[in-house]
C-alpha positions as CSV (number, residue, x, y, z in Angstrom):
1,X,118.0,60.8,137.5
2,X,116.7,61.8,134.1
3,X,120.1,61.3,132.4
4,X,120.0,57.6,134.1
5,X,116.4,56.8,132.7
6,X,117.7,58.5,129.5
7,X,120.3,56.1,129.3
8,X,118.3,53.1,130.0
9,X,115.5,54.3,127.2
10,X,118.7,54.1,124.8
11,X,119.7,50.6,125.2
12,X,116.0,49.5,125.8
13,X,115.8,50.8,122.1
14,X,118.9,49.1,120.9
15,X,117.3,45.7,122.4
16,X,113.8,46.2,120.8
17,X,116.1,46.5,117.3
18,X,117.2,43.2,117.8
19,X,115.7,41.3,120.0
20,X,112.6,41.6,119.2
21,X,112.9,41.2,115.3
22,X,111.2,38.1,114.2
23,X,114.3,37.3,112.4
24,X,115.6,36.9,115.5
25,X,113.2,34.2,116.3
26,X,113.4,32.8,113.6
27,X,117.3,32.1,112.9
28,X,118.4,32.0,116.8
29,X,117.6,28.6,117.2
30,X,119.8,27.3,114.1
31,X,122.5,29.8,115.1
32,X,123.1,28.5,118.4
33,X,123.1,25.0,116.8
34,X,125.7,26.1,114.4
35,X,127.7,28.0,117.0
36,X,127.7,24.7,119.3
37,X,129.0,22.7,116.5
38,X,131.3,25.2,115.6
39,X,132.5,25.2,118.9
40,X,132.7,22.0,119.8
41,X,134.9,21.3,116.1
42,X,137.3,23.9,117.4
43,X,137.2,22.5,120.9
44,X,138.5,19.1,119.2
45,X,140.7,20.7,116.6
46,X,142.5,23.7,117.8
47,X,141.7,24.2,121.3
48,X,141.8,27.6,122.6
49,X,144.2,28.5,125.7
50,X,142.8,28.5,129.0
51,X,141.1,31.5,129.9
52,X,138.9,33.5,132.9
53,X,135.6,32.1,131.1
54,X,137.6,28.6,130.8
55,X,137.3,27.8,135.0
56,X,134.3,27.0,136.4
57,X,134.5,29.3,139.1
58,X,134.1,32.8,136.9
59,X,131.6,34.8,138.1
60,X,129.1,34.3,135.1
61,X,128.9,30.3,136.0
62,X,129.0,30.3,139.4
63,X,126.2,33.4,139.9
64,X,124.3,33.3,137.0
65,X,124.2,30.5,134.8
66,X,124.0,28.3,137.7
67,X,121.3,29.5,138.8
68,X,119.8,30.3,135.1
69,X,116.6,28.9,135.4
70,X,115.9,30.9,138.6
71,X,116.9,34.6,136.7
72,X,114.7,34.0,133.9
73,X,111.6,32.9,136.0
74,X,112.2,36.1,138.1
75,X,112.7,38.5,135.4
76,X,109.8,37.4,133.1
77,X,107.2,36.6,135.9
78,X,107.0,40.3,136.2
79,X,107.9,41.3,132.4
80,X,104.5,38.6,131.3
81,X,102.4,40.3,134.3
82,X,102.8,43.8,133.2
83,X,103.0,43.5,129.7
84,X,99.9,41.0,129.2
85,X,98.1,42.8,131.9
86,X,98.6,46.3,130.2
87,X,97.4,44.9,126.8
88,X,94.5,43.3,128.1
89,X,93.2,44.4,131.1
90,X,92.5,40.8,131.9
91,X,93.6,39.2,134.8
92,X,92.4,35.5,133.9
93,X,94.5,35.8,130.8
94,X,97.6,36.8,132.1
95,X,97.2,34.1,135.0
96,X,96.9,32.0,131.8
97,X,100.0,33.6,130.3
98,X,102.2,33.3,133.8
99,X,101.6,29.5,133.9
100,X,104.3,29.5,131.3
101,X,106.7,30.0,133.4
102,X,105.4,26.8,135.4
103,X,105.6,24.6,132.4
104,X,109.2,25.8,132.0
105,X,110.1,24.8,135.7
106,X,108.1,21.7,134.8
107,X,110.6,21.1,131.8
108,X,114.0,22.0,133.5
109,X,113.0,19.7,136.7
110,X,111.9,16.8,134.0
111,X,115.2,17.5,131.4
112,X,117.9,17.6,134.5
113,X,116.1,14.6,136.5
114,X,116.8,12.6,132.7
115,X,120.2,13.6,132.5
116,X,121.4,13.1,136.2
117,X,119.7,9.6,135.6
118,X,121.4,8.7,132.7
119,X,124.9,9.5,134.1
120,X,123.9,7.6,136.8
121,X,123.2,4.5,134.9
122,X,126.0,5.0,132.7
123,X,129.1,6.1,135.1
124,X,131.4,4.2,137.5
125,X,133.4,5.1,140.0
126,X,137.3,5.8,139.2
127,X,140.5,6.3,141.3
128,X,141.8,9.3,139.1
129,X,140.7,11.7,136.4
130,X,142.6,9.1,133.4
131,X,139.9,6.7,134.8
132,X,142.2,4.4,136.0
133,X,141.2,1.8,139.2
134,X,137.2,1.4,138.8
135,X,136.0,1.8,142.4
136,X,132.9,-0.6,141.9
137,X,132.0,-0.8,145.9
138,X,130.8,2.8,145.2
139,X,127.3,3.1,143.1
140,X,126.3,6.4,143.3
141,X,128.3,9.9,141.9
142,X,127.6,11.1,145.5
143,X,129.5,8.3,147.3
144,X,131.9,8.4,144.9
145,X,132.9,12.2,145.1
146,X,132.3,11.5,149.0
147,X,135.4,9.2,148.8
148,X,137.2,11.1,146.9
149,X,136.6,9.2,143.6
150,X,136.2,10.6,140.1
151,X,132.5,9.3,138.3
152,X,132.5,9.2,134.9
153,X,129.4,8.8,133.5
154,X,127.5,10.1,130.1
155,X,127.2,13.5,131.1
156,X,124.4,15.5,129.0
157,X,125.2,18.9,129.3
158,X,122.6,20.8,131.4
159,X,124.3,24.0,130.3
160,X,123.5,23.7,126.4
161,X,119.9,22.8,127.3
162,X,119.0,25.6,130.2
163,X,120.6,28.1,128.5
164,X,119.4,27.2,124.9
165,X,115.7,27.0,126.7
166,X,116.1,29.9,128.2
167,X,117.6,31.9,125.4
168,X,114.8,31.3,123.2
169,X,112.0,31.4,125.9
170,X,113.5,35.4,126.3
171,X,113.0,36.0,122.9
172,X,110.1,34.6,122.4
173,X,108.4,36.5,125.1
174,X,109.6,39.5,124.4
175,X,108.0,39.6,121.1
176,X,105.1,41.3,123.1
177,X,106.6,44.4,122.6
178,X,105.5,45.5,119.2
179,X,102.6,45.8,120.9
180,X,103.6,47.8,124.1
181,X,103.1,51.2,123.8
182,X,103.7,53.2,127.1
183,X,103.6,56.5,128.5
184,X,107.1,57.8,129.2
185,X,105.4,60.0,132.3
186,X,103.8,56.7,134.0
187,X,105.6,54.5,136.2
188,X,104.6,51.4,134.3
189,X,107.1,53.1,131.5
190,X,110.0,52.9,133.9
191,X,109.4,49.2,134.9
192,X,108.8,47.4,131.3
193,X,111.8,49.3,130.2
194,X,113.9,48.1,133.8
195,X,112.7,44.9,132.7
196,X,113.6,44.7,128.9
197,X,117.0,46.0,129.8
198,X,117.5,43.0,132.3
199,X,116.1,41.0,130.2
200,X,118.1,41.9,127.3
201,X,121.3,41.5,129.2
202,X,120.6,37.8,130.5
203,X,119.7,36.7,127.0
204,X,123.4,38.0,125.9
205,X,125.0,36.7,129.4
206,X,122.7,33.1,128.2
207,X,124.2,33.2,125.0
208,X,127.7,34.0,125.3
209,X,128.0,31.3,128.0
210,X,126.6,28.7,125.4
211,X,129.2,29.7,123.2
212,X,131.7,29.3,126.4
213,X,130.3,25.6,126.7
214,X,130.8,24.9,123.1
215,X,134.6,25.9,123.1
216,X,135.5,24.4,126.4
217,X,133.5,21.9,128.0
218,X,131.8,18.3,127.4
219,X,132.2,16.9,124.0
220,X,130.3,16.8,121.0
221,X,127.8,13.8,121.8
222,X,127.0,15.6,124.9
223,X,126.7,19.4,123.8
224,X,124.2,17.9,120.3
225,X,121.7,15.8,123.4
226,X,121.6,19.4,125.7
227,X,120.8,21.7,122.8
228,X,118.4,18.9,121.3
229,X,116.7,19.1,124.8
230,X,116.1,22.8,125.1
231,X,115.3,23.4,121.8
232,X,112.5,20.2,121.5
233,X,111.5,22.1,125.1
234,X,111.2,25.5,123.0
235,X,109.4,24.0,119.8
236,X,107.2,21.6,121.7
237,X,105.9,24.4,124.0
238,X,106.1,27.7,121.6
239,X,105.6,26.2,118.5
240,X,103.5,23.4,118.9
241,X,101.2,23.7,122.2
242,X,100.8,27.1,122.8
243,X,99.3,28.2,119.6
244,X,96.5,25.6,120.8
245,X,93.0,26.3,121.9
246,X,93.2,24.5,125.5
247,X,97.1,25.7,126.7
248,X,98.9,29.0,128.3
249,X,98.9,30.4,124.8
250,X,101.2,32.5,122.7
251,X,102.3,36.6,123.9
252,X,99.4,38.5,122.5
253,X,100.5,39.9,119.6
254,X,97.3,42.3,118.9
255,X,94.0,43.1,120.7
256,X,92.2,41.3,118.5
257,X,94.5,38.2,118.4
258,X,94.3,38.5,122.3
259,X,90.2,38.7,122.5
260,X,90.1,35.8,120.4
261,X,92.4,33.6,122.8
262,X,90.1,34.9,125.8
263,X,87.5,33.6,123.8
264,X,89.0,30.3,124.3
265,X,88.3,30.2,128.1
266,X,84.5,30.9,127.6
Protein backbone atom coordinates (compact mmCIF):
# COMPACT_ATOMS: atom_id res chain seq x y z
CA UNK A 1 0.00 0.00 0.00
CA UNK A 2 2.74 2.44 0.84
CA UNK A 3 4.94 1.43 -2.16
CA UNK A 4 1.55 2.14 -4.40
CA UNK A 5 0.94 5.67 -2.82
CA UNK A 6 4.80 6.09 -3.16
CA UNK A 7 4.47 5.46 -6.65
CA UNK A 8 1.57 7.68 -7.35
CA UNK A 9 3.45 10.71 -5.20
CA UNK A 10 6.28 10.16 -8.07
CA UNK A 11 4.37 10.75 -11.09
CA UNK A 12 2.04 13.35 -9.24
CA UNK A 13 5.58 15.20 -8.99
CA UNK A 14 6.61 14.57 -12.58
CA UNK A 15 3.01 16.23 -13.60
CA UNK A 16 3.37 19.29 -11.21
CA UNK A 17 6.97 19.71 -13.31
CA UNK A 18 5.13 20.08 -16.32
CA UNK A 19 1.85 20.64 -16.18
CA UNK A 20 1.67 23.11 -14.05
CA UNK A 21 4.52 25.39 -15.37
CA UNK A 22 3.07 28.49 -16.70
CA UNK A 23 5.09 27.94 -19.77
CA UNK A 24 2.91 25.37 -20.26
CA UNK A 25 0.05 27.66 -20.34
CA UNK A 26 1.40 29.74 -22.13
CA UNK A 27 2.80 27.88 -25.31
CA UNK A 28 0.12 24.86 -25.31
CA UNK A 29 -2.32 26.62 -27.03
CA UNK A 30 0.08 27.61 -30.16
CA UNK A 31 1.59 24.16 -29.99
CA UNK A 32 -1.46 22.31 -30.55
CA UNK A 33 -2.13 24.79 -33.47
CA UNK A 34 1.16 24.06 -34.90
CA UNK A 35 0.87 20.26 -34.30
CA UNK A 36 -2.74 20.36 -36.13
CA UNK A 37 -1.27 22.04 -39.02
CA UNK A 38 1.62 19.97 -39.03
CA UNK A 39 -0.57 17.19 -39.06
CA UNK A 40 -2.97 17.87 -41.31
CA UNK A 41 0.22 18.95 -44.09
CA UNK A 42 1.51 15.48 -43.59
CA UNK A 43 -2.01 13.97 -43.73
CA UNK A 44 -2.10 15.69 -47.36
CA UNK A 45 1.46 15.05 -48.21
CA UNK A 46 2.78 11.79 -47.09
CA UNK A 47 0.15 9.98 -45.43
CA UNK A 48 1.02 7.69 -42.72
CA UNK A 49 0.02 3.82 -43.08
CA UNK A 50 -3.04 2.74 -41.33
CA UNK A 51 -2.57 2.06 -37.86
CA UNK A 52 -4.58 0.81 -34.31
CA UNK A 53 -5.07 4.69 -33.49
CA UNK A 54 -6.09 5.07 -37.36
CA UNK A 55 -9.81 3.11 -36.85
CA UNK A 56 -12.29 4.59 -35.16
CA UNK A 57 -13.06 1.89 -33.03
CA UNK A 58 -9.58 1.91 -30.80
CA UNK A 59 -10.23 1.95 -27.35
CA UNK A 60 -9.03 5.71 -26.75
CA UNK A 61 -12.00 6.99 -29.31
CA UNK A 62 -14.57 4.91 -28.54
CA UNK A 63 -14.19 5.10 -24.43
CA UNK A 64 -12.63 8.13 -23.87
CA UNK A 65 -12.52 10.71 -26.26
CA UNK A 66 -16.08 10.11 -27.04
CA UNK A 67 -17.13 10.72 -24.09
CA UNK A 68 -14.36 13.61 -23.41
CA UNK A 69 -16.47 16.18 -22.18
CA UNK A 70 -18.00 13.76 -19.58
CA UNK A 71 -14.17 12.66 -18.10
CA UNK A 72 -13.10 16.13 -17.64
CA UNK A 73 -16.32 17.34 -15.83
CA UNK A 74 -15.99 14.26 -13.51
CA UNK A 75 -12.44 14.53 -12.76
CA UNK A 76 -12.24 18.30 -12.11
CA UNK A 77 -15.70 18.76 -10.27
CA UNK A 78 -13.92 17.11 -7.50
CA UNK A 79 -10.21 18.33 -8.26
CA UNK A 80 -11.96 22.42 -8.08
CA UNK A 81 -13.99 21.31 -4.80
CA UNK A 82 -11.11 20.15 -2.86
CA UNK A 83 -8.47 22.26 -4.02
CA UNK A 84 -10.57 25.76 -3.82
CA UNK A 85 -12.24 24.53 -0.77
CA UNK A 86 -8.80 23.68 1.09
CA UNK A 87 -7.40 27.11 0.11
CA UNK A 88 -10.23 28.97 1.18
CA UNK A 89 -12.31 27.58 3.52
CA UNK A 90 -15.18 29.17 1.61
CA UNK A 91 -17.90 27.30 0.37
CA UNK A 92 -19.65 30.29 -1.64
CA UNK A 93 -16.41 30.64 -3.51
CA UNK A 94 -15.81 27.35 -4.64
CA UNK A 95 -19.71 27.04 -5.67
CA UNK A 96 -18.44 30.11 -7.59
CA UNK A 97 -15.43 28.24 -8.88
CA UNK A 98 -17.49 24.79 -9.80
CA UNK A 99 -19.94 26.74 -12.09
CA UNK A 100 -17.00 26.57 -14.47
CA UNK A 101 -17.57 23.50 -15.20
CA UNK A 102 -21.31 24.56 -16.20
CA UNK A 103 -20.15 27.12 -18.54
CA UNK A 104 -17.93 24.49 -20.24
CA UNK A 105 -21.08 22.08 -20.65
CA UNK A 106 -22.72 25.31 -21.77
CA UNK A 107 -19.96 25.75 -24.47
CA UNK A 108 -19.59 22.04 -25.80
CA UNK A 109 -23.68 21.76 -26.03
CA UNK A 110 -23.59 25.41 -28.01
CA UNK A 111 -20.06 24.48 -30.24
CA UNK A 112 -21.52 20.76 -31.27
CA UNK A 113 -25.33 22.04 -31.81
CA UNK A 114 -23.31 24.79 -34.46
CA UNK A 115 -21.43 22.15 -36.09
CA UNK A 116 -24.15 19.35 -36.43
CA UNK A 117 -26.16 22.43 -37.98
CA UNK A 118 -23.82 23.40 -40.34
CA UNK A 119 -23.36 19.87 -41.77
CA UNK A 120 -26.79 19.77 -41.90
CA UNK A 121 -27.29 22.69 -44.03
CA UNK A 122 -24.38 21.96 -46.04
CA UNK A 123 -24.58 17.95 -46.76
CA UNK A 124 -26.73 15.84 -49.13
CA UNK A 125 -27.42 12.59 -49.30
CA UNK A 126 -25.14 10.16 -51.54
CA UNK A 127 -25.45 6.57 -52.87
CA UNK A 128 -21.63 5.73 -52.06
CA UNK A 129 -18.65 7.01 -50.24
CA UNK A 130 -17.16 8.72 -54.08
CA UNK A 131 -20.37 10.70 -53.68
CA UNK A 132 -21.85 9.44 -56.58
CA UNK A 133 -26.06 9.39 -57.05
CA UNK A 134 -27.31 12.43 -54.78
CA UNK A 135 -30.24 10.83 -52.83
CA UNK A 136 -32.19 14.28 -52.60
CA UNK A 137 -35.70 12.55 -51.24
CA UNK A 138 -33.51 12.20 -48.05
CA UNK A 139 -32.91 15.67 -45.95
CA UNK A 140 -31.62 14.74 -42.88
CA UNK A 141 -27.94 12.76 -42.00
CA UNK A 142 -30.26 10.53 -39.92
CA UNK A 143 -32.62 9.41 -42.82
CA UNK A 144 -29.84 9.20 -44.84
CA UNK A 145 -27.61 6.75 -42.75
CA UNK A 146 -31.20 5.09 -42.04
CA UNK A 147 -31.29 4.14 -45.76
CA UNK A 148 -28.17 3.27 -46.10
CA UNK A 149 -26.93 6.52 -47.71
CA UNK A 150 -23.57 8.32 -47.26
CA UNK A 151 -24.13 12.41 -46.05
CA UNK A 152 -21.63 14.49 -46.89
CA UNK A 153 -21.72 17.54 -45.43
CA UNK A 154 -19.08 20.34 -44.06
CA UNK A 155 -18.11 18.42 -41.10
CA UNK A 156 -16.29 20.64 -38.33
CA UNK A 157 -14.40 18.53 -36.41
CA UNK A 158 -15.77 18.12 -32.81
CA UNK A 159 -12.69 16.27 -31.91
CA UNK A 160 -10.12 19.33 -32.48
CA UNK A 161 -12.47 21.58 -30.50
CA UNK A 162 -13.43 19.10 -27.30
CA UNK A 163 -10.28 18.01 -26.96
CA UNK A 164 -8.42 21.41 -27.57
CA UNK A 165 -11.10 22.86 -24.85
CA UNK A 166 -10.50 20.44 -22.73
CA UNK A 167 -6.76 20.25 -22.97
CA UNK A 168 -6.39 23.69 -21.99
CA UNK A 169 -9.25 23.89 -19.39
CA UNK A 170 -6.95 20.89 -17.52
CA UNK A 171 -4.16 22.96 -17.51
CA UNK A 172 -5.52 25.85 -16.63
CA UNK A 173 -7.07 24.51 -13.58
CA UNK A 174 -4.46 22.88 -12.38
CA UNK A 175 -2.44 25.83 -11.96
CA UNK A 176 -4.00 25.85 -8.44
CA UNK A 177 -1.42 23.74 -7.28
CA UNK A 178 1.43 26.08 -6.55
CA UNK A 179 -0.66 26.80 -4.03
CA UNK A 180 -1.70 23.36 -2.53
CA UNK A 181 0.21 22.40 0.14
CA UNK A 182 -1.01 19.14 1.91
CA UNK A 183 -0.29 16.91 4.58
CA UNK A 184 1.05 13.63 3.33
CA UNK A 185 -0.64 11.89 6.67
CA UNK A 186 -4.24 13.40 5.83
CA UNK A 187 -6.61 11.84 3.57
CA UNK A 188 -7.14 14.97 1.59
CA UNK A 189 -3.29 14.27 0.47
CA UNK A 190 -4.21 10.94 -1.01
CA UNK A 191 -7.25 12.36 -3.03
CA UNK A 192 -5.68 15.73 -4.79
CA UNK A 193 -2.81 13.59 -5.67
CA UNK A 194 -5.48 10.49 -7.05
CA UNK A 195 -6.81 13.40 -8.82
CA UNK A 196 -3.77 15.17 -10.33
CA UNK A 197 -2.56 11.83 -11.55
CA UNK A 198 -5.91 11.26 -13.45
CA UNK A 199 -5.94 14.30 -14.42
CA UNK A 200 -2.59 14.37 -15.77
CA UNK A 201 -3.19 11.24 -17.75
CA UNK A 202 -6.45 12.53 -19.60
CA UNK A 203 -4.71 15.75 -20.60
CA UNK A 204 -1.88 13.35 -22.34
CA UNK A 205 -4.72 10.83 -23.61
CA UNK A 206 -6.52 14.61 -24.91
CA UNK A 207 -3.61 15.51 -26.52
CA UNK A 208 -2.15 12.63 -28.23
CA UNK A 209 -5.63 12.00 -29.79
CA UNK A 210 -5.53 15.66 -31.25
CA UNK A 211 -2.45 14.77 -32.71
CA UNK A 212 -4.23 11.37 -34.00
CA UNK A 213 -6.97 13.74 -35.64
CA UNK A 214 -4.49 15.86 -37.26
CA UNK A 215 -2.68 12.93 -39.02
CA UNK A 216 -5.73 10.96 -40.03
CA UNK A 217 -8.99 12.41 -40.10
CA UNK A 218 -11.08 15.49 -41.69
CA UNK A 219 -9.09 17.97 -43.64
CA UNK A 220 -7.55 21.05 -43.10
CA UNK A 221 -10.56 23.49 -43.40
CA UNK A 222 -12.25 21.43 -40.90
CA UNK A 223 -9.42 20.63 -38.22
CA UNK A 224 -8.39 25.01 -38.41
CA UNK A 225 -12.79 25.74 -37.51
CA UNK A 226 -12.59 22.81 -34.39
CA UNK A 227 -9.39 24.14 -32.89
CA UNK A 228 -10.52 27.88 -33.61
CA UNK A 229 -13.68 26.83 -31.56
CA UNK A 230 -12.08 25.36 -28.48
CA UNK A 231 -9.45 27.65 -28.23
CA UNK A 232 -11.95 31.08 -28.69
CA UNK A 233 -13.97 28.71 -25.90
CA UNK A 234 -10.64 28.77 -23.74
CA UNK A 235 -9.51 32.52 -24.35
CA UNK A 236 -13.05 33.91 -24.14
CA UNK A 237 -13.71 32.15 -20.78
CA UNK A 238 -10.01 31.98 -19.05
CA UNK A 239 -8.62 34.93 -20.51
CA UNK A 240 -11.21 37.25 -20.99
CA UNK A 241 -14.33 36.63 -18.55
CA UNK A 242 -13.09 35.09 -15.69
CA UNK A 243 -10.50 37.53 -14.66
CA UNK A 244 -13.71 39.77 -14.36
CA UNK A 245 -15.37 41.19 -11.28
CA UNK A 246 -19.11 39.66 -11.85
CA UNK A 247 -18.03 35.80 -13.38
CA UNK A 248 -16.81 32.18 -11.81
CA UNK A 249 -13.36 33.66 -11.65
CA UNK A 250 -9.82 32.47 -12.15
CA UNK A 251 -8.16 29.28 -9.67
CA UNK A 252 -7.00 31.23 -6.71
CA UNK A 253 -3.60 31.59 -7.15
CA UNK A 254 -2.82 33.17 -3.44
CA UNK A 255 -4.86 33.95 -0.27
CA UNK A 256 -4.78 37.23 -0.83
CA UNK A 257 -5.58 37.05 -4.58
CA UNK A 258 -8.55 34.69 -3.39
CA UNK A 259 -9.90 37.22 -0.46
CA UNK A 260 -9.94 39.90 -2.90
CA UNK A 261 -12.28 37.86 -5.48
CA UNK A 262 -14.55 36.99 -2.40
CA UNK A 263 -14.67 40.50 -1.94
CA UNK A 264 -16.34 40.69 -5.20
CA UNK A 265 -19.54 38.80 -3.99
CA UNK A 266 -20.04 41.37 -1.08
Amino acid sequence: MRSGMEHLERCEWLLRGTLVRAAVRRYLPWALVASMLAGSLLKELSPLPESYLSNKRNVLNVYFVKMAWAWTFCLLLPFIALTNYHLTGKAGLVLRRLSTLLVGTAIWYICTSIFSNIEHYTGSCYQSPALEGVRREHQSKQQCHQEGGFWHGFDISGHSFLLTFCALMIVEEMSVLHEVKTDRSHCLHTAITTLVVALGILTFIWVLMFLCTAVYFHNLSQKVFGTLFGLLGWYGTYGFWYPKAFSPGLPPQSCSLNLKQDSYKK
